[in-house]
N, C-alpha and C positions, 0 to 999 in steps of 0.2 A: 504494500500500500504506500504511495506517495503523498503527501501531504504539502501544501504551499499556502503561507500565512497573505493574506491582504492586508496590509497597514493603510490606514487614513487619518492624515492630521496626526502623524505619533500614536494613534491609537489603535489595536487591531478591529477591524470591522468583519471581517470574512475569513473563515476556512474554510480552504477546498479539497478535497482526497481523491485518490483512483483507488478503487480495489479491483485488484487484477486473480482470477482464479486461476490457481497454480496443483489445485487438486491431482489432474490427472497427468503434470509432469512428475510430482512427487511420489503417485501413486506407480507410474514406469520406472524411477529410481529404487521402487522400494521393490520392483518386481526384479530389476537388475541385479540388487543384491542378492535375492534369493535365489536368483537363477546361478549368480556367481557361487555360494554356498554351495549349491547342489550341487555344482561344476565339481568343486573343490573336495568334495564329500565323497561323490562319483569317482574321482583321482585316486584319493588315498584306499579305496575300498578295494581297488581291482589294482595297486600297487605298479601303476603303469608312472611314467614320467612324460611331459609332455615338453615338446620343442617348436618354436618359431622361426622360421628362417625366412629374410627379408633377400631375396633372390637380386635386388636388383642393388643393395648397398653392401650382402653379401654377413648380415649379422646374423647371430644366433641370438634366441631366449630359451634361458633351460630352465624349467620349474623347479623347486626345490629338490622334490624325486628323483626326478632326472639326473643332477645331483648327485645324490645319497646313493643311488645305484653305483655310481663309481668311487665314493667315498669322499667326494668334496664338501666342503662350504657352498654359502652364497656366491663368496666373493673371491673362488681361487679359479674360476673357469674363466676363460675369456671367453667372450660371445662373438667370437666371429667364425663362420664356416671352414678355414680353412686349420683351425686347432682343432675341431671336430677330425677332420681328414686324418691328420699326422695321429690321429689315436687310436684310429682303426689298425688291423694286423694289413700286415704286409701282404699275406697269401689273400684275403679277402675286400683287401681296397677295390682292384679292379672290377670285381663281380658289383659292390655297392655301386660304383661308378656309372656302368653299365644299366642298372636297374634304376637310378634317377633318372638316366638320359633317357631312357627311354619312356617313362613318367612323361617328363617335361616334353616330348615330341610327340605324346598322346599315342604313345602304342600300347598302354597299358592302362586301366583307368583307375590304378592307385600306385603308388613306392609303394614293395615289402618285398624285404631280406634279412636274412639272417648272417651275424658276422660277429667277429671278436673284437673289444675295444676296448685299451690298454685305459685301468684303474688308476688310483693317486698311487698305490703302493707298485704297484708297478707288475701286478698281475693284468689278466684277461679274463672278461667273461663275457660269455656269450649275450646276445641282442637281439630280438625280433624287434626289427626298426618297420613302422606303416606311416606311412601319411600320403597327404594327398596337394596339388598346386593348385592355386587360383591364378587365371592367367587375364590380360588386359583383353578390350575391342577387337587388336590386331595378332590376338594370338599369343605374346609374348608371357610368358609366365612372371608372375610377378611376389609371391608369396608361395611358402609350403608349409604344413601344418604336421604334424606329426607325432606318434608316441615313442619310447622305449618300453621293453620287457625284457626283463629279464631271467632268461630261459636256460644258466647257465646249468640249474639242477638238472634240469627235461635233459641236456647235452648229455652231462655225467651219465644219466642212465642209460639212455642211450646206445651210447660208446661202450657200456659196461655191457649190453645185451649183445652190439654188433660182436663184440669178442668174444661172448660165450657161445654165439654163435661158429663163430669160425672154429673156435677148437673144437665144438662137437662137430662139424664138419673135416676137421681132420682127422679128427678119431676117428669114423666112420670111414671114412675114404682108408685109411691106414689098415685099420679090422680088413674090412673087403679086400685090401692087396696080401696081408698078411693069408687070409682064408685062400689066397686063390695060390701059394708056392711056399713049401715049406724050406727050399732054398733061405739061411741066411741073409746071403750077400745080397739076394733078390730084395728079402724082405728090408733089408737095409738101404738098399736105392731105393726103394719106391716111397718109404717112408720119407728122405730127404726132399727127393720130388714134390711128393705128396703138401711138404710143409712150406716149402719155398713158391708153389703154385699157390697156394693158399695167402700167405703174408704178402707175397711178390717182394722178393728182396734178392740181391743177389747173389746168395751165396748161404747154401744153410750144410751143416758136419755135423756126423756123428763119431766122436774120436772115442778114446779108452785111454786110458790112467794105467802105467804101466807099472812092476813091482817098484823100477828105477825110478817111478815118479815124472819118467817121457811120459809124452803125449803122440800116438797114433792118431792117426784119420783112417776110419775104417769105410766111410760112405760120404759122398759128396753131392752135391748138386747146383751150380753155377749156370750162371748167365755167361752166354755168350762173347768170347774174349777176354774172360779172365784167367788171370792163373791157376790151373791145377795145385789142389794141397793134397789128392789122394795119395795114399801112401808115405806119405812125408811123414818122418816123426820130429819132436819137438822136443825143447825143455819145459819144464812147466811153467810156464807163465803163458796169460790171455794171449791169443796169437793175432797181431792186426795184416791185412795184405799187405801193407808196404814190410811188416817186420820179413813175413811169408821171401818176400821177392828179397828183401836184402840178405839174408839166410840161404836161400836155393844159390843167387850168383858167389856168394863166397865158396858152396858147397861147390862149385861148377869150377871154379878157380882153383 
Protein backbone atom coordinates (compact mmCIF):
# COMPACT_ATOMS: atom_id res chain seq x y z
CA UNK A 1 0.00 0.00 0.00
CA UNK A 2 1.24 3.50 -0.98
CA UNK A 3 0.26 6.39 0.85
CA UNK A 4 0.93 10.32 -0.11
CA UNK A 5 0.15 13.00 2.53
CA UNK A 6 -1.61 16.40 0.85
CA UNK A 7 -0.48 19.50 2.93
CA UNK A 8 -2.56 22.99 2.79
CA UNK A 9 -1.56 26.13 4.26
CA UNK A 10 1.17 23.90 6.63
CA UNK A 11 -1.77 21.89 7.55
CA UNK A 12 -2.57 18.38 6.25
CA UNK A 13 -5.99 18.29 4.58
CA UNK A 14 -5.92 14.86 2.50
CA UNK A 15 -4.79 11.38 2.54
CA UNK A 16 -4.44 9.36 -0.32
CA UNK A 17 -3.58 5.32 -0.57
CA UNK A 18 -3.21 2.49 -3.24
CA UNK A 19 -3.82 -0.82 -2.12
CA UNK A 20 -2.41 -3.16 -4.50
CA UNK A 21 -3.51 -7.08 -4.06
CA UNK A 22 -0.60 -9.05 -3.96
CA UNK A 23 -2.60 -12.28 -2.74
CA UNK A 24 -1.93 -14.53 -5.46
CA UNK A 25 1.91 -13.44 -6.12
CA UNK A 26 2.57 -14.46 -2.53
CA UNK A 27 0.35 -17.32 -2.62
CA UNK A 28 2.85 -18.63 -6.10
CA UNK A 29 5.83 -17.93 -3.75
CA UNK A 30 4.49 -19.95 -1.10
CA UNK A 31 3.77 -22.76 -3.72
CA UNK A 32 7.46 -22.29 -4.91
CA UNK A 33 8.77 -23.04 -1.79
CA UNK A 34 6.80 -26.19 -1.23
CA UNK A 35 7.56 -27.25 -4.41
CA UNK A 36 11.28 -26.44 -3.69
CA UNK A 37 10.97 -28.61 -0.35
CA UNK A 38 9.43 -31.40 -2.04
CA UNK A 39 12.29 -31.15 -4.77
CA UNK A 40 14.70 -31.29 -1.88
CA UNK A 41 12.96 -34.08 0.16
CA UNK A 42 12.53 -36.15 -3.37
CA UNK A 43 16.76 -35.74 -3.53
CA UNK A 44 17.67 -36.91 -0.25
CA UNK A 45 15.02 -39.87 -0.34
CA UNK A 46 16.33 -41.66 -3.58
CA UNK A 47 20.01 -40.57 -2.58
CA UNK A 48 20.61 -39.39 -6.09
CA UNK A 49 22.88 -35.98 -6.59
CA UNK A 50 21.83 -33.50 -8.93
CA UNK A 51 24.09 -31.37 -11.45
CA UNK A 52 23.73 -28.07 -13.72
CA UNK A 53 25.71 -27.56 -16.47
CA UNK A 54 25.43 -24.18 -18.26
CA UNK A 55 26.80 -25.47 -21.81
CA UNK A 56 27.30 -22.33 -23.27
CA UNK A 57 29.71 -20.56 -20.33
CA UNK A 58 30.65 -24.12 -19.67
CA UNK A 59 29.84 -24.07 -15.56
CA UNK A 60 28.81 -26.64 -13.35
CA UNK A 61 26.37 -26.64 -10.18
CA UNK A 62 26.66 -29.62 -7.82
CA UNK A 63 24.16 -30.07 -5.08
CA UNK A 64 25.21 -30.96 -1.92
CA UNK A 65 24.88 -34.82 -2.74
CA UNK A 66 26.55 -34.73 -5.46
CA UNK A 67 29.20 -33.77 -3.23
CA UNK A 68 29.16 -36.06 -0.48
CA UNK A 69 29.06 -38.88 -3.12
CA UNK A 70 32.75 -38.07 -3.77
CA UNK A 71 33.60 -36.98 -0.26
CA UNK A 72 33.75 -33.16 -0.60
CA UNK A 73 32.53 -29.95 0.97
CA UNK A 74 30.44 -27.19 -0.55
CA UNK A 75 33.21 -25.40 -1.27
CA UNK A 76 36.33 -27.67 -2.57
CA UNK A 77 34.72 -28.56 -6.01
CA UNK A 78 35.13 -26.17 -8.78
CA UNK A 79 32.13 -25.60 -10.93
CA UNK A 80 33.33 -25.79 -14.01
CA UNK A 81 32.85 -28.76 -16.69
CA UNK A 82 36.16 -29.39 -17.43
CA UNK A 83 37.38 -30.56 -13.41
CA UNK A 84 34.26 -32.70 -13.84
CA UNK A 85 36.26 -34.38 -17.05
CA UNK A 86 39.90 -34.80 -15.52
CA UNK A 87 37.87 -36.88 -12.65
CA UNK A 88 36.50 -39.22 -14.64
CA UNK A 89 38.89 -42.62 -15.31
CA UNK A 90 40.97 -42.62 -18.03
CA UNK A 91 39.42 -46.14 -19.62
CA UNK A 92 35.86 -44.55 -19.59
CA UNK A 93 36.38 -40.80 -20.52
CA UNK A 94 35.94 -41.50 -24.03
CA UNK A 95 32.73 -43.79 -23.93
CA UNK A 96 31.20 -40.55 -21.51
CA UNK A 97 32.22 -38.21 -24.26
CA UNK A 98 30.63 -40.09 -26.84
CA UNK A 99 27.33 -40.51 -25.09
CA UNK A 100 26.86 -36.60 -24.47
CA UNK A 101 27.64 -35.87 -28.00
CA UNK A 102 25.44 -37.75 -29.09
CA UNK A 103 22.67 -36.37 -26.51
CA UNK A 104 23.56 -32.86 -27.78
CA UNK A 105 23.02 -33.92 -31.61
CA UNK A 106 19.62 -35.52 -30.71
CA UNK A 107 20.40 -39.08 -31.48
CA UNK A 108 19.43 -40.12 -28.24
CA UNK A 109 16.74 -38.53 -26.26
CA UNK A 110 18.48 -38.59 -22.85
CA UNK A 111 22.69 -38.65 -21.56
CA UNK A 112 23.12 -42.06 -19.45
CA UNK A 113 26.33 -43.91 -18.79
CA UNK A 114 27.83 -45.46 -16.46
CA UNK A 115 31.73 -44.69 -15.42
CA UNK A 116 34.31 -44.21 -12.79
CA UNK A 117 35.18 -41.00 -11.18
CA UNK A 118 38.06 -40.34 -9.02
CA UNK A 119 36.97 -39.34 -5.13
CA UNK A 120 38.76 -36.58 -2.78
CA UNK A 121 40.66 -39.56 -1.25
CA UNK A 122 41.64 -40.45 -4.39
CA UNK A 123 39.61 -43.79 -4.82
CA UNK A 124 36.80 -44.50 -7.78
CA UNK A 125 33.43 -45.29 -7.75
CA UNK A 126 31.23 -46.11 -9.93
CA UNK A 127 28.37 -43.54 -11.53
CA UNK A 128 25.06 -43.96 -13.35
CA UNK A 129 25.21 -40.34 -14.70
CA UNK A 130 21.34 -39.25 -16.71
CA UNK A 131 20.38 -36.07 -17.76
CA UNK A 132 18.91 -34.51 -20.32
CA UNK A 133 19.74 -30.76 -22.64
CA UNK A 134 17.53 -27.91 -23.32
CA UNK A 135 18.51 -26.45 -26.52
CA UNK A 136 17.63 -22.79 -28.06
CA UNK A 137 15.18 -21.69 -31.59
CA UNK A 138 18.18 -22.68 -33.61
CA UNK A 139 18.83 -25.94 -32.25
CA UNK A 140 21.86 -25.14 -30.40
CA UNK A 141 21.81 -26.73 -26.84
CA UNK A 142 22.14 -24.57 -24.23
CA UNK A 143 21.73 -26.10 -20.63
CA UNK A 144 21.94 -29.90 -19.22
CA UNK A 145 20.28 -31.15 -16.22
CA UNK A 146 21.31 -34.03 -14.73
CA UNK A 147 21.75 -36.74 -11.64
CA UNK A 148 24.45 -38.89 -10.09
CA UNK A 149 24.09 -42.48 -8.40
CA UNK A 150 25.99 -44.01 -7.03
CA UNK A 151 26.17 -47.77 -8.12
CA UNK A 152 29.54 -48.53 -6.83
CA UNK A 153 27.94 -51.49 -4.49
CA UNK A 154 25.59 -52.83 -7.78
CA UNK A 155 29.54 -52.86 -9.56
CA UNK A 156 31.10 -54.86 -6.50
CA UNK A 157 28.48 -57.45 -6.97
CA UNK A 158 28.43 -57.69 -9.99
CA UNK A 159 32.03 -58.24 -10.64
CA UNK A 160 31.91 -60.73 -7.77
CA UNK A 161 29.06 -62.84 -9.70
CA UNK A 162 30.96 -62.40 -13.29
CA UNK A 163 33.91 -64.21 -11.50
CA UNK A 164 32.05 -66.83 -9.96
CA UNK A 165 30.99 -67.39 -12.94
CA UNK A 166 34.00 -67.99 -14.94
CA UNK A 167 35.54 -70.21 -12.42
CA UNK A 168 32.51 -72.45 -12.42
CA UNK A 169 32.82 -72.26 -16.14
CA UNK A 170 36.21 -73.41 -15.90
CA UNK A 171 35.66 -76.15 -13.77
CA UNK A 172 33.28 -77.42 -15.97
CA UNK A 173 35.15 -77.03 -19.19
CA UNK A 174 38.23 -78.67 -17.04
CA UNK A 175 35.94 -81.85 -15.54
CA UNK A 176 34.68 -82.48 -19.27
CA UNK A 177 38.44 -82.55 -20.65
CA UNK A 178 39.65 -84.36 -17.76
CA UNK A 179 36.56 -87.20 -18.30
CA UNK A 180 37.33 -87.22 -21.95
CA UNK A 181 41.70 -88.70 -21.47
CA UNK A 182 43.06 -90.18 -18.80
CA UNK A 183 46.52 -89.19 -20.22
CA UNK A 184 48.35 -86.79 -17.62
CA UNK A 185 50.14 -84.56 -19.81
CA UNK A 186 46.69 -84.38 -21.93
CA UNK A 187 44.90 -83.48 -18.98
CA UNK A 188 47.46 -80.88 -18.13
CA UNK A 189 47.39 -78.93 -21.45
CA UNK A 190 43.85 -78.70 -21.69
CA UNK A 191 43.51 -77.40 -18.38
CA UNK A 192 46.09 -74.53 -19.14
CA UNK A 193 44.08 -73.89 -22.35
CA UNK A 194 41.09 -74.24 -20.78
CA UNK A 195 42.09 -71.21 -18.09
CA UNK A 196 43.87 -68.82 -20.26
CA UNK A 197 40.63 -69.10 -22.89
CA UNK A 198 38.73 -68.28 -20.03
CA UNK A 199 40.74 -65.17 -18.37
CA UNK A 200 42.24 -64.32 -21.94
CA UNK A 201 45.78 -63.41 -20.69
CA UNK A 202 48.68 -64.47 -22.03
CA UNK A 203 50.23 -66.92 -20.64
CA UNK A 204 48.91 -69.35 -17.94
CA UNK A 205 51.63 -72.65 -16.18
CA UNK A 206 51.27 -75.21 -14.37
CA UNK A 207 54.91 -76.00 -12.67
CA UNK A 208 55.99 -78.34 -9.45
CA UNK A 209 58.16 -77.55 -6.50
CA UNK A 210 60.83 -79.78 -6.72
CA UNK A 211 62.77 -81.69 -3.54
CA UNK A 212 65.69 -78.95 -4.43
CA UNK A 213 63.12 -76.29 -4.10
CA UNK A 214 63.49 -75.79 -8.50
CA UNK A 215 60.67 -74.94 -10.06
CA UNK A 216 59.50 -77.07 -13.27
CA UNK A 217 56.91 -76.12 -15.90
CA UNK A 218 55.02 -79.11 -16.57
CA UNK A 219 52.09 -77.51 -18.85
CA UNK A 220 51.94 -74.21 -20.67
CA UNK A 221 49.71 -72.36 -22.65
CA UNK A 222 50.79 -68.95 -24.55
CA UNK A 223 49.63 -66.54 -26.90
CA UNK A 224 51.08 -66.37 -29.95
CA UNK A 225 54.85 -65.13 -30.06
CA UNK A 226 55.99 -65.45 -26.85
CA UNK A 227 58.56 -67.31 -25.34
CA UNK A 228 58.36 -70.96 -24.48
CA UNK A 229 58.83 -71.61 -20.52
CA UNK A 230 57.89 -75.53 -21.12
CA UNK A 231 60.25 -77.56 -19.68
CA UNK A 232 62.45 -74.92 -18.31
CA UNK A 233 63.28 -75.25 -14.79
CA UNK A 234 63.92 -72.59 -12.30
CA UNK A 235 65.08 -71.34 -8.94
CA UNK A 236 62.53 -70.59 -6.64
CA UNK A 237 61.54 -67.34 -7.00
CA UNK A 238 58.12 -65.76 -8.86
CA UNK A 239 59.38 -66.14 -12.55
CA UNK A 240 58.57 -62.62 -14.69
CA UNK A 241 59.10 -63.06 -18.88
CA UNK A 242 61.61 -60.60 -19.03
CA UNK A 243 63.52 -62.77 -15.93
CA UNK A 244 62.30 -66.09 -18.31
CA UNK A 245 64.22 -64.55 -21.44
CA UNK A 246 67.34 -63.15 -19.45
CA UNK A 247 67.91 -66.65 -17.90
CA UNK A 248 67.25 -68.81 -21.20
CA UNK A 249 70.11 -66.22 -23.30
CA UNK A 250 72.77 -66.72 -20.43
CA UNK A 251 71.67 -70.41 -20.54
CA UNK A 252 72.21 -70.32 -24.58
CA UNK A 253 75.77 -68.54 -23.90
Amino acid sequence: MNISLIKTSQEPKYLIGLIKDITQRKQMELDLKKSEERWELALRGNNDGIWDWNIKTNECFYSTRCQEILGYTETEIFNHVDDWKNRIHSDDINLVIQSIQEHLNRKTPYFTTEYRIRCKDNTYKWILDRGQALWDKEENPLRMVGSYTDITERKQVEDYLQRQTQQEQLIRKITERIRQSLNLSEILQKAVDEVRNILQVERVIIQRKMLDKSILVLAESLAPGKPSMLDWEFNDYIITTQQFIQEKNQIKL
